[in-house]
C-alpha positions, 0 to 999 in steps of 0.5 A: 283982086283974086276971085273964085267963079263958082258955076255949081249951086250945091257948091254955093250952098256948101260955101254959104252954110259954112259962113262965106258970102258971094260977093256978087251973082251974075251970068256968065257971058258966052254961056248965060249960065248962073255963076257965083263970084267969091273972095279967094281966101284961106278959108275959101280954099280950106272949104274948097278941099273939104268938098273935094274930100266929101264929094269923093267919099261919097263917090267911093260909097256910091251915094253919088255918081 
């Protein structure tokens, strides 16, 4: 089973709002903190870059640092 571990809420959001599901939400073990578990997919991975490419631009504009 591959599975994709996502510690990042405006990441889950993203994920979710374009049609994925997680499979499951549980804490991580050492650090307690909140992480979504997904399905590695074609689509997961195709989202995945998309983000990268958005969360990039937004840097080179500043709108984020």
């Amino acid at each position: 089973m591959n599975e994709f571990y996502c510690y990042s809420t405006t990441l889950m959001h993203f994920l979710k709002a374009n049609g994925l599901r997680y499979k499951y939400k549980t804490r991580h073990k050492r650090t307690g903190k909140l992480m979504w578990v997904f399905e590695r997919t074609s689509e997961l991975s195709a989202l995945l870059d998309e983000y990268d490419e958005r969360k990039a631009q937004a840097k080179a504009q500043g709108r984020i640092s």
